[in-house]
mmCIF file of the N, C-alpha and C atoms, coordinates in Angstrom:
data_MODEL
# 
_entry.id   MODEL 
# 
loop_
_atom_site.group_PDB 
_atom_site.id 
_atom_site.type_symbol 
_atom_site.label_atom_id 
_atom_site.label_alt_id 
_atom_site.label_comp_id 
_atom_site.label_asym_id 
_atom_site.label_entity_id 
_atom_site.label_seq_id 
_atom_site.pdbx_PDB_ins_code 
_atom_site.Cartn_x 
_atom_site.Cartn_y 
_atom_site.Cartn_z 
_atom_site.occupancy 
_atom_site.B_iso_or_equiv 
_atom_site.pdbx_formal_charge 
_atom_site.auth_seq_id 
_atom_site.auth_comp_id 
_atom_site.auth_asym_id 
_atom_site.auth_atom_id 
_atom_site.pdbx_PDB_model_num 
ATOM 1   N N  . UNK A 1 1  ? 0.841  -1.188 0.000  1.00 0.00 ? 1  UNK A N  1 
ATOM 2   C CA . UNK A 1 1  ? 0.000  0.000  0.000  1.00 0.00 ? 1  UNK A CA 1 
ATOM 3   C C  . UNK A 1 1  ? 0.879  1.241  0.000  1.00 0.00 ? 1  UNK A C  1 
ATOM 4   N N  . UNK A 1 2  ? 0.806  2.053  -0.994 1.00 0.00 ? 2  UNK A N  1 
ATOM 5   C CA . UNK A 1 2  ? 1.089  3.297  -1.126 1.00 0.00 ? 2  UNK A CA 1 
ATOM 6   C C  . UNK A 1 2  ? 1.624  4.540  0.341  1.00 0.00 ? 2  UNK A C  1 
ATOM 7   N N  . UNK A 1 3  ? 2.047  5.218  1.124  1.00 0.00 ? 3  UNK A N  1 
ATOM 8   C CA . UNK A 1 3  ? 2.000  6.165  1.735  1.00 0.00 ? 3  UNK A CA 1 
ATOM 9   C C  . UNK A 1 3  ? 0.994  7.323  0.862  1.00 0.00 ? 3  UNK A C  1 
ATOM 10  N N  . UNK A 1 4  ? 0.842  8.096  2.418  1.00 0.00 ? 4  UNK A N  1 
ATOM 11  C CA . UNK A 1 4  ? -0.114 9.236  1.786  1.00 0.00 ? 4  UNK A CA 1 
ATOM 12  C C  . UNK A 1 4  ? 0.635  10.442 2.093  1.00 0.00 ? 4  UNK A C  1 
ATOM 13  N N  . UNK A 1 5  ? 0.835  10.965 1.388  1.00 0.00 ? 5  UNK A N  1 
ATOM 14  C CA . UNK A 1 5  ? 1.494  12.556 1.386  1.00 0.00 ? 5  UNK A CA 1 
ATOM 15  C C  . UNK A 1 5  ? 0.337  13.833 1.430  1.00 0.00 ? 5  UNK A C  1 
ATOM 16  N N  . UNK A 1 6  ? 0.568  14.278 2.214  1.00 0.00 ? 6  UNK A N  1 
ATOM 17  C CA . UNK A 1 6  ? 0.000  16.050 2.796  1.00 0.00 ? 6  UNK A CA 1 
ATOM 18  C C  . UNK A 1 6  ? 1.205  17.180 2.737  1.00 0.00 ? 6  UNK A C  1 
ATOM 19  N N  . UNK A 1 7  ? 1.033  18.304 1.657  1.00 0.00 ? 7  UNK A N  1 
ATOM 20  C CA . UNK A 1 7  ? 1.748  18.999 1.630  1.00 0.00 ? 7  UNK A CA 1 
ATOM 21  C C  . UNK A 1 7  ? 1.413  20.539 2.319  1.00 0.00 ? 7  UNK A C  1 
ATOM 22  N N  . UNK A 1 8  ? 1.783  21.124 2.932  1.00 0.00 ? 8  UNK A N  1 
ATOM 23  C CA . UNK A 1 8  ? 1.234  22.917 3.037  1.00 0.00 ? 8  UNK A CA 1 
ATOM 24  C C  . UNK A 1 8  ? 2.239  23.730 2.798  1.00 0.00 ? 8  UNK A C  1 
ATOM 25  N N  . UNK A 1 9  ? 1.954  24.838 2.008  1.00 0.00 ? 9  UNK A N  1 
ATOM 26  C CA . UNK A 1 9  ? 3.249  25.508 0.906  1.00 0.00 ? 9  UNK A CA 1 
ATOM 27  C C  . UNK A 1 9  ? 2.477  26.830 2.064  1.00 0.00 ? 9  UNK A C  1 
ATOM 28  N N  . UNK A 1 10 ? 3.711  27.554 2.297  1.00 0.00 ? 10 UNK A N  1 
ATOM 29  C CA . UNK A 1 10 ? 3.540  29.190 2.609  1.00 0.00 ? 10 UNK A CA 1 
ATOM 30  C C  . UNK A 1 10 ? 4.344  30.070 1.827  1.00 0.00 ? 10 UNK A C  1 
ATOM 31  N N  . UNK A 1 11 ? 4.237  30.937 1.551  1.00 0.00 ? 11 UNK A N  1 
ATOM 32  C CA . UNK A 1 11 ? 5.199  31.934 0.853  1.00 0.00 ? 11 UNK A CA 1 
ATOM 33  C C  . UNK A 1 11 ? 4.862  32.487 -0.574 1.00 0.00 ? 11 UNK A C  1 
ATOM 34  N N  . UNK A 1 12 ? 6.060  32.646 -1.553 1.00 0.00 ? 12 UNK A N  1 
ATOM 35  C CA . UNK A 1 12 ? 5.816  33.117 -2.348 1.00 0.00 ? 12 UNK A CA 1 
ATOM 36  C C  . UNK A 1 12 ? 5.640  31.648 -3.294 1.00 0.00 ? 12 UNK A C  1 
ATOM 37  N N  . UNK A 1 13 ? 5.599  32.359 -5.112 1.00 0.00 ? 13 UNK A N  1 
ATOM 38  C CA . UNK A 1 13 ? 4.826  31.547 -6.024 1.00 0.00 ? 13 UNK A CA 1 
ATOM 39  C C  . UNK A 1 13 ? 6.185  30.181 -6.104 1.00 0.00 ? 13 UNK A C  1 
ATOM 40  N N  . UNK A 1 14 ? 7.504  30.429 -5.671 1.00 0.00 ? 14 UNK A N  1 
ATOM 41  C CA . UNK A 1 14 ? 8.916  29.668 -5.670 1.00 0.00 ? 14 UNK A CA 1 
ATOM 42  C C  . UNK A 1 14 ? 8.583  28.795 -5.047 1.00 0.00 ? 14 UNK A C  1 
ATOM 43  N N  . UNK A 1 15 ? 7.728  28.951 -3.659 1.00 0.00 ? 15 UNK A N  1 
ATOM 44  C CA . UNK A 1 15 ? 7.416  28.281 -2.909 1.00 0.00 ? 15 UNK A CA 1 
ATOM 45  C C  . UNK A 1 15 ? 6.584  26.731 -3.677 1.00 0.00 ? 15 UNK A C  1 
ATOM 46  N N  . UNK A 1 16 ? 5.530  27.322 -4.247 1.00 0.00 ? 16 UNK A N  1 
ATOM 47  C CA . UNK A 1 16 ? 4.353  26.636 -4.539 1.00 0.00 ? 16 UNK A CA 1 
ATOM 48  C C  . UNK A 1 16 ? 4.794  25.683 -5.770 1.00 0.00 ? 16 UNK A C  1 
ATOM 49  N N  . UNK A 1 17 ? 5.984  26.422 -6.501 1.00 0.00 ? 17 UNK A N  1 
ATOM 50  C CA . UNK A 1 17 ? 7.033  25.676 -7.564 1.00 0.00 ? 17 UNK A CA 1 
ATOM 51  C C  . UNK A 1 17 ? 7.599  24.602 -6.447 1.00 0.00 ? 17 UNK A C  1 
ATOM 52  N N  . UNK A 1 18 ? 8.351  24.877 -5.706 1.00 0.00 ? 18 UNK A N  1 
ATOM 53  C CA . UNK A 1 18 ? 9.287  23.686 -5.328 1.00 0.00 ? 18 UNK A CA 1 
ATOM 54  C C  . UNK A 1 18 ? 8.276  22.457 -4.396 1.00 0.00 ? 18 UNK A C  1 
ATOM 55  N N  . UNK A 1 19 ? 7.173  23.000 -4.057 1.00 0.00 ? 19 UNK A N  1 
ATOM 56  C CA . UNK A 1 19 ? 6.356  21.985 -3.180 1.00 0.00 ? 19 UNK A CA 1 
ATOM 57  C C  . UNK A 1 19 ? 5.569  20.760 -4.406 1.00 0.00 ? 19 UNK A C  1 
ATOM 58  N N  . UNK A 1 20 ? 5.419  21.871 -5.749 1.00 0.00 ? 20 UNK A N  1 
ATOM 59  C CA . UNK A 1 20 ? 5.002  20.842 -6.850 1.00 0.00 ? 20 UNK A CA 1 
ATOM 60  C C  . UNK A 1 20 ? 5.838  20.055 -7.116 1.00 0.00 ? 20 UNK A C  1 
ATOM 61  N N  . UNK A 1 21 ? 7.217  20.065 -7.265 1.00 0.00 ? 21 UNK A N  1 
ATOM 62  C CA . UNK A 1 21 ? 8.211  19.318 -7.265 1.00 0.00 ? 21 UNK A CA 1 
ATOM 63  C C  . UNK A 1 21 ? 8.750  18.234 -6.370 1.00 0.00 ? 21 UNK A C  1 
ATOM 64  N N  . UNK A 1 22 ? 8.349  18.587 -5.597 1.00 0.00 ? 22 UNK A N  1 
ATOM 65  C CA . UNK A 1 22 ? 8.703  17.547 -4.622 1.00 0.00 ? 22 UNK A CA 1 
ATOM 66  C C  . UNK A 1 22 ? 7.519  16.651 -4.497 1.00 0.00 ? 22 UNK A C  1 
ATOM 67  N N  . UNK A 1 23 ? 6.389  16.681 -4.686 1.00 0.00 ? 23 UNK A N  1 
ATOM 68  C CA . UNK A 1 23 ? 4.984  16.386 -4.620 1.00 0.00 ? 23 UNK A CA 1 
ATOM 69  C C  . UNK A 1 23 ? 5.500  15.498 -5.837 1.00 0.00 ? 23 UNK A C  1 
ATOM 70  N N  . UNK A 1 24 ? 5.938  15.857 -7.379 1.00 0.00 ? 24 UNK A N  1 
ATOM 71  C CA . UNK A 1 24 ? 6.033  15.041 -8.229 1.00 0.00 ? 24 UNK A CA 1 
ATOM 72  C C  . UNK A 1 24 ? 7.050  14.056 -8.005 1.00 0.00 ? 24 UNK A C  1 
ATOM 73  N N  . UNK A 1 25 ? 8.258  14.474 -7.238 1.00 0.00 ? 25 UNK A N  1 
ATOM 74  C CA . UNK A 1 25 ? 9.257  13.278 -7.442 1.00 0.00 ? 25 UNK A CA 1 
ATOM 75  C C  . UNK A 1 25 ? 8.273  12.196 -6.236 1.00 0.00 ? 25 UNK A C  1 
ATOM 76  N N  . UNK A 1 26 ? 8.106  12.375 -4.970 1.00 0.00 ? 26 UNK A N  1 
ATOM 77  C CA . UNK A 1 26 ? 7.558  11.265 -4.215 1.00 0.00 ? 26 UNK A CA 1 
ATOM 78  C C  . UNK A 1 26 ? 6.395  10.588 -4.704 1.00 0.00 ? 26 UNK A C  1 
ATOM 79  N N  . UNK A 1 27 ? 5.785  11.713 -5.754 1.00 0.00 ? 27 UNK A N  1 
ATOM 80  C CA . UNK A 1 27 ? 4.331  10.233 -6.045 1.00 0.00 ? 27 UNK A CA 1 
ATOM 81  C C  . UNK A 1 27 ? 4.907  9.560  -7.586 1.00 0.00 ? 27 UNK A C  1 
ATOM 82  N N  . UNK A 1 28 ? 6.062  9.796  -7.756 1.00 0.00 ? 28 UNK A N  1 
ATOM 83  C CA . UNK A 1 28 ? 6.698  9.075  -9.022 1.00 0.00 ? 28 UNK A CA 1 
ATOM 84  C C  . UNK A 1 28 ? 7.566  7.887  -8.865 1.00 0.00 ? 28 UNK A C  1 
ATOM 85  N N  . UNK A 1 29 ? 8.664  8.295  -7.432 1.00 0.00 ? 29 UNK A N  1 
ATOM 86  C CA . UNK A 1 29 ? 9.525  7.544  -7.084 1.00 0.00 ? 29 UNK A CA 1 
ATOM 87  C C  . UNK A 1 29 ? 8.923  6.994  -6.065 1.00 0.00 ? 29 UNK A C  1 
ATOM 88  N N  . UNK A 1 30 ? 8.047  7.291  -5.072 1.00 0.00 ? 30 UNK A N  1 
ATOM 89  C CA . UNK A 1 30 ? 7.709  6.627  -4.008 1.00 0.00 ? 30 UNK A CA 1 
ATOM 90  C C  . UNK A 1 30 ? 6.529  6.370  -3.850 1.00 0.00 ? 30 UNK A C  1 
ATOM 91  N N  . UNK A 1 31 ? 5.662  6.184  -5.084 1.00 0.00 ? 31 UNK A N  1 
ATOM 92  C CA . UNK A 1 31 ? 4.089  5.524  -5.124 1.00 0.00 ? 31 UNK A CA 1 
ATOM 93  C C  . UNK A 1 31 ? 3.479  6.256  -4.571 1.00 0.00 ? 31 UNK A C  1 
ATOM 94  N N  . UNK A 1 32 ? 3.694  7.370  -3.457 1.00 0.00 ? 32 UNK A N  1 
ATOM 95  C CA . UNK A 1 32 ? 2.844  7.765  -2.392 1.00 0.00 ? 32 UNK A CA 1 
ATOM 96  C C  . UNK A 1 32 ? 1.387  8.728  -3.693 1.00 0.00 ? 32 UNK A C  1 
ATOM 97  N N  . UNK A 1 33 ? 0.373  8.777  -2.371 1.00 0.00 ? 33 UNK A N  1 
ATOM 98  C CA . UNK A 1 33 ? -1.227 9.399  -2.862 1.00 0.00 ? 33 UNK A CA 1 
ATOM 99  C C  . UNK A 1 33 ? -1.225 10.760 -2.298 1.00 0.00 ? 33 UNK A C  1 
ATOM 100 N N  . UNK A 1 34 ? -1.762 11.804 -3.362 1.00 0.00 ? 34 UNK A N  1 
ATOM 101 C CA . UNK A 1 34 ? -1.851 12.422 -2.357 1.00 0.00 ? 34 UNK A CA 1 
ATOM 102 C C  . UNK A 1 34 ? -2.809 12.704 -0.796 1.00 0.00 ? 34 UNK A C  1 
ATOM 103 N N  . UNK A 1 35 ? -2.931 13.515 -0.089 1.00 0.00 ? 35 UNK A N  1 
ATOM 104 C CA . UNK A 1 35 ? -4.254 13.944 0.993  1.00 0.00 ? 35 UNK A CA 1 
ATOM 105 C C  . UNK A 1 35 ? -4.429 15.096 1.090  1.00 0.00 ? 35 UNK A C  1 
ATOM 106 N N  . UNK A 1 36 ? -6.035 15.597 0.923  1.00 0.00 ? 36 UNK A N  1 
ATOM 107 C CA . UNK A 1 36 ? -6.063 16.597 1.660  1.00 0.00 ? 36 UNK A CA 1 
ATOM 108 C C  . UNK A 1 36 ? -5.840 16.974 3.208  1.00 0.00 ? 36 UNK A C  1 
ATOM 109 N N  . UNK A 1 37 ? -5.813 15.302 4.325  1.00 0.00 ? 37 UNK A N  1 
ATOM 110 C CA . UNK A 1 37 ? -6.079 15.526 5.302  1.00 0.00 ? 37 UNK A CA 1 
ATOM 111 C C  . UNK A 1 37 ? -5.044 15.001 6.124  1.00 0.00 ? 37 UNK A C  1 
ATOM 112 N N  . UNK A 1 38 ? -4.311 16.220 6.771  1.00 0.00 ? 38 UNK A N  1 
ATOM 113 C CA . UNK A 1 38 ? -3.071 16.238 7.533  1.00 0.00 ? 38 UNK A CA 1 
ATOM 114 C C  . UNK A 1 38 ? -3.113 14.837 8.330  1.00 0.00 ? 38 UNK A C  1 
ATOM 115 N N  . UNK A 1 39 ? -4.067 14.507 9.205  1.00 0.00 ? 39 UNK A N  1 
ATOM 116 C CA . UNK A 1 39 ? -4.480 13.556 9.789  1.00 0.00 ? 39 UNK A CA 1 
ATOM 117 C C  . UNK A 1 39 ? -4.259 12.080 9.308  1.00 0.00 ? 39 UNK A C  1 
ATOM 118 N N  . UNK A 1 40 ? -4.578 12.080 8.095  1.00 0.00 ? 40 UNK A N  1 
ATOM 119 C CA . UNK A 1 40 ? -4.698 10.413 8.053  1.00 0.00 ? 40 UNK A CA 1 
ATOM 120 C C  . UNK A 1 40 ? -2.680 10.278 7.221  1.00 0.00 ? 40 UNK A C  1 
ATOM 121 N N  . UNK A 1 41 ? -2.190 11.529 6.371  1.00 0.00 ? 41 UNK A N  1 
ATOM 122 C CA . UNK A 1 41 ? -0.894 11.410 5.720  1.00 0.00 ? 41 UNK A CA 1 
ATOM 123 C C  . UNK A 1 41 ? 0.305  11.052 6.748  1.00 0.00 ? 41 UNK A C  1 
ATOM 124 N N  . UNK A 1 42 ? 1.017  9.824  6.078  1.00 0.00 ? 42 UNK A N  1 
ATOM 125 C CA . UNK A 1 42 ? 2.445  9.462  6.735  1.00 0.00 ? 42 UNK A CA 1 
ATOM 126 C C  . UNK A 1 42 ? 3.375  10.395 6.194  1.00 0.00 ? 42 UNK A C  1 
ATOM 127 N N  . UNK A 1 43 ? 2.654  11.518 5.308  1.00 0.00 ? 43 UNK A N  1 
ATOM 128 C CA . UNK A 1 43 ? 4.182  12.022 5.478  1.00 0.00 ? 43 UNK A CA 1 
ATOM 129 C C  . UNK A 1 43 ? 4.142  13.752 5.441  1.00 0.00 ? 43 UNK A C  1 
ATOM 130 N N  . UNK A 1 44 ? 3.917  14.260 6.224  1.00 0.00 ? 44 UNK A N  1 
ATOM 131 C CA . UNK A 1 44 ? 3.898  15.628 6.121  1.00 0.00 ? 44 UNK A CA 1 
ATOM 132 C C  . UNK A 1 44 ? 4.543  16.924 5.582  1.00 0.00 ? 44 UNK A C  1 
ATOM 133 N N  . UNK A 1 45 ? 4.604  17.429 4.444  1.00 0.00 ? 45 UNK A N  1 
ATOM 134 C CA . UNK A 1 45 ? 5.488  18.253 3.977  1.00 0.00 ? 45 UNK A CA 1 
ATOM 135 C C  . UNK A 1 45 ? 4.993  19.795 4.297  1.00 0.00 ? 45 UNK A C  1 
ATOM 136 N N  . UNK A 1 46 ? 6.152  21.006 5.034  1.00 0.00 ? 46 UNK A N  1 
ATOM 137 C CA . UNK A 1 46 ? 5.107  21.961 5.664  1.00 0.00 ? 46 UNK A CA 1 
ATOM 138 C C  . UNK A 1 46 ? 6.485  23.236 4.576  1.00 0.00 ? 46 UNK A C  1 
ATOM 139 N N  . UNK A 1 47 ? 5.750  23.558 3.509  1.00 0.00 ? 47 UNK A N  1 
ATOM 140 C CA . UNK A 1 47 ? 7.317  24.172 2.782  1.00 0.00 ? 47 UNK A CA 1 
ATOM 141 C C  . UNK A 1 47 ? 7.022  25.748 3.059  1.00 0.00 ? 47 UNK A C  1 
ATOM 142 N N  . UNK A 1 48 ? 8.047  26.456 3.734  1.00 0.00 ? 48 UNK A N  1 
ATOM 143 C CA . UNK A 1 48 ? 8.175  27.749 3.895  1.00 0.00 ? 48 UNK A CA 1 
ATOM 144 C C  . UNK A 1 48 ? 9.204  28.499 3.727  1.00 0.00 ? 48 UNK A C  1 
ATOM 145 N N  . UNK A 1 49 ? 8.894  29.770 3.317  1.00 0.00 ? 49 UNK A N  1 
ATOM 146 C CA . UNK A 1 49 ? 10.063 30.685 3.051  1.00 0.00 ? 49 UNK A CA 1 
ATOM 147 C C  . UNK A 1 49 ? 10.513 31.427 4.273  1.00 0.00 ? 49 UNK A C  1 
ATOM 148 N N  . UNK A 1 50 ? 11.836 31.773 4.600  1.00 0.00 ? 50 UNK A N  1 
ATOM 149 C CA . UNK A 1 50 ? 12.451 31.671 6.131  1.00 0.00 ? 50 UNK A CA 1 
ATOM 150 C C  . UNK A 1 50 ? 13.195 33.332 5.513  1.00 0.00 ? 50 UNK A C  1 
ATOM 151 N N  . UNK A 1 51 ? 12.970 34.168 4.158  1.00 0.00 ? 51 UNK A N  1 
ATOM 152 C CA . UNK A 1 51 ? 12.957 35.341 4.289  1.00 0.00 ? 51 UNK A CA 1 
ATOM 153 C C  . UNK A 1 51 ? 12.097 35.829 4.180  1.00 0.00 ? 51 UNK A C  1 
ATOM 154 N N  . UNK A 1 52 ? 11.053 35.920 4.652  1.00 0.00 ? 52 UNK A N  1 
ATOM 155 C CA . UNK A 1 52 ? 9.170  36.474 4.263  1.00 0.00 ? 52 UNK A CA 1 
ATOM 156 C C  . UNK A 1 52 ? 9.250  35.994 5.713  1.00 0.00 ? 52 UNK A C  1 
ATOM 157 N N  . UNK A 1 53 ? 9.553  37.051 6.297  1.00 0.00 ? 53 UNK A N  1 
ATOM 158 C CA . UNK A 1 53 ? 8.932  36.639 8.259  1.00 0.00 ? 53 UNK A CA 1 
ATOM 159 C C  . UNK A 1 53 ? 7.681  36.061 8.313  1.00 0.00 ? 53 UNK A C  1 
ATOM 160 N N  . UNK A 1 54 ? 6.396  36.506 7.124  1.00 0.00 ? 54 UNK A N  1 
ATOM 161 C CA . UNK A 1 54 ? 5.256  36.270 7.900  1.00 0.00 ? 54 UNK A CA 1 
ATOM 162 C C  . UNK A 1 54 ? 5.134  34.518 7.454  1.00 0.00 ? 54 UNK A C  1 
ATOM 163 N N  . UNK A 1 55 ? 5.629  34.649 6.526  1.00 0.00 ? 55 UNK A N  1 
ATOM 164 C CA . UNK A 1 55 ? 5.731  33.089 6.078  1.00 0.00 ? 55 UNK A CA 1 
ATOM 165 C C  . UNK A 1 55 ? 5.970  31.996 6.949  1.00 0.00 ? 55 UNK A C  1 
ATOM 166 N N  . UNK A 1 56 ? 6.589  32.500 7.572  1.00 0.00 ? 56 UNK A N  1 
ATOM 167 C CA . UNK A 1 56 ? 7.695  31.732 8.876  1.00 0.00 ? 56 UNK A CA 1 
ATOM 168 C C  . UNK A 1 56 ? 6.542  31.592 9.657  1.00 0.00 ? 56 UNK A C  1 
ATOM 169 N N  . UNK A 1 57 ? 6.093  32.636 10.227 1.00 0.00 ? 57 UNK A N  1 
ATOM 170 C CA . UNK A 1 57 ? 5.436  32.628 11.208 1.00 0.00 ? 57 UNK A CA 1 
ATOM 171 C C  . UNK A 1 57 ? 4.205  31.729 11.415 1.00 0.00 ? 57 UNK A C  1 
ATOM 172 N N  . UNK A 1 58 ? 3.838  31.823 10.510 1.00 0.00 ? 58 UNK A N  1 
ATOM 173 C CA . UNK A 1 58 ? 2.420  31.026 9.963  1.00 0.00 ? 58 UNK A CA 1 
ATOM 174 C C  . UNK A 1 58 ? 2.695  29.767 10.250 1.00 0.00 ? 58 UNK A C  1 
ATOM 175 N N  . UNK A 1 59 ? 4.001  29.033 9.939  1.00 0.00 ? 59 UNK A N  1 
ATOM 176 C CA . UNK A 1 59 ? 4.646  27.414 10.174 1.00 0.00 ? 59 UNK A CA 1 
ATOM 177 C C  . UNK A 1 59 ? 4.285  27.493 11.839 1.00 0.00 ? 59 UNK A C  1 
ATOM 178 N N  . UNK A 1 60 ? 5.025  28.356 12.182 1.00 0.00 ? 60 UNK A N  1 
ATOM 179 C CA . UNK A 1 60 ? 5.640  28.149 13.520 1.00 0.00 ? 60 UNK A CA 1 
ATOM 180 C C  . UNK A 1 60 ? 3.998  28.622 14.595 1.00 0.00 ? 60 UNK A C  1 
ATOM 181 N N  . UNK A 1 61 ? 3.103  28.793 14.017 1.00 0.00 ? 61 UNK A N  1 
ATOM 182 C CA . UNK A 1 61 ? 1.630  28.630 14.733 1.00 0.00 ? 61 UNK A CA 1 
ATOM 183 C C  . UNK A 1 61 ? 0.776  27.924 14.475 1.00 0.00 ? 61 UNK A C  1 
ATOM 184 N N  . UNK A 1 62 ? 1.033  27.061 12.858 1.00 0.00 ? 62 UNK A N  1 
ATOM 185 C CA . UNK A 1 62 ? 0.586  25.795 13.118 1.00 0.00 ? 62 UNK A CA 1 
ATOM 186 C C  . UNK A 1 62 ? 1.320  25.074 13.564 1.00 0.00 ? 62 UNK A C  1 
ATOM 187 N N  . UNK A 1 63 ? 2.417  25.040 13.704 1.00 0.00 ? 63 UNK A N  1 
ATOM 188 C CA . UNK A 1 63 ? 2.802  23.688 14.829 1.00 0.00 ? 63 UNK A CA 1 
ATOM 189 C C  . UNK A 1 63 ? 2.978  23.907 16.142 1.00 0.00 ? 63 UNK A C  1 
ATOM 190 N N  . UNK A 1 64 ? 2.476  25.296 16.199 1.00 0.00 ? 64 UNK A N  1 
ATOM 191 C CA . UNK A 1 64 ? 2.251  25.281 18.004 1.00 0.00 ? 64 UNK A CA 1 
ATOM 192 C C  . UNK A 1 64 ? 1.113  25.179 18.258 1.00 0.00 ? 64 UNK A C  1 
ATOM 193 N N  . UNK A 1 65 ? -0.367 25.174 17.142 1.00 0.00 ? 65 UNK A N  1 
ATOM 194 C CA . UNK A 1 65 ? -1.955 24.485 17.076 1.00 0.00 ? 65 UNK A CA 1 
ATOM 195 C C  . UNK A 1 65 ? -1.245 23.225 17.403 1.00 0.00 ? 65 UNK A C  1 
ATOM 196 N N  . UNK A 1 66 ? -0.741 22.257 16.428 1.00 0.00 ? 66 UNK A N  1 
ATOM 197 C CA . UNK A 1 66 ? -0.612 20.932 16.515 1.00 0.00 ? 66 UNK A CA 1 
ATOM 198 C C  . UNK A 1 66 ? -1.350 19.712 15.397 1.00 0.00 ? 66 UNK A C  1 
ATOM 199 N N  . UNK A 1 67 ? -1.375 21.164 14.740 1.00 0.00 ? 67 UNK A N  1 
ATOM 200 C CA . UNK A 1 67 ? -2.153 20.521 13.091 1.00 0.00 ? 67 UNK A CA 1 
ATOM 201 C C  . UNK A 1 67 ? -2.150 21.656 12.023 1.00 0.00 ? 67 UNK A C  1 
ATOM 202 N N  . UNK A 1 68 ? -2.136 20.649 10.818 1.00 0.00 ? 68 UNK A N  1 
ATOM 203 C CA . UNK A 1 68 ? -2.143 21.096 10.001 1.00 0.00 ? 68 UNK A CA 1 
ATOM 204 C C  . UNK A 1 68 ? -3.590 21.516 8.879  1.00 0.00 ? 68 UNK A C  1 
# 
């Protein structure tokens, strides 16, 4: 059975480029499906830009919620 991949992109449009990319190599090379739902995915991808403060910030308050 496949893994399930959940991705959440913050930032700019570079951002949303490299999260498609990575989204394509794992469901190419690693079978995985995607999810909409943070919950049920083994594999969580959370991609942010770390010069766009607010970008950052946004990571760093969902993982102090404790979900995605």
């Amino acid at each position: 059975m496949a893994g399930r991949l959940y991705i959440k992109t913050f930032g700019c449009q570079m951002n949303e480029y490299d999260s498609d990319k990575m989204r394509d190599v794992l469901l190419h090379s690693d079978g995985m499906r995607v999810t909409d739902n943070a919950a049920e995915a083994d594999v969580l991808l959370v991609n942010t830009c770390s010069v766009r403060e607010k970008a950052q910030e946004k990571v760093f308050s969902l993982l102090g919620n404790g979900g995605c």
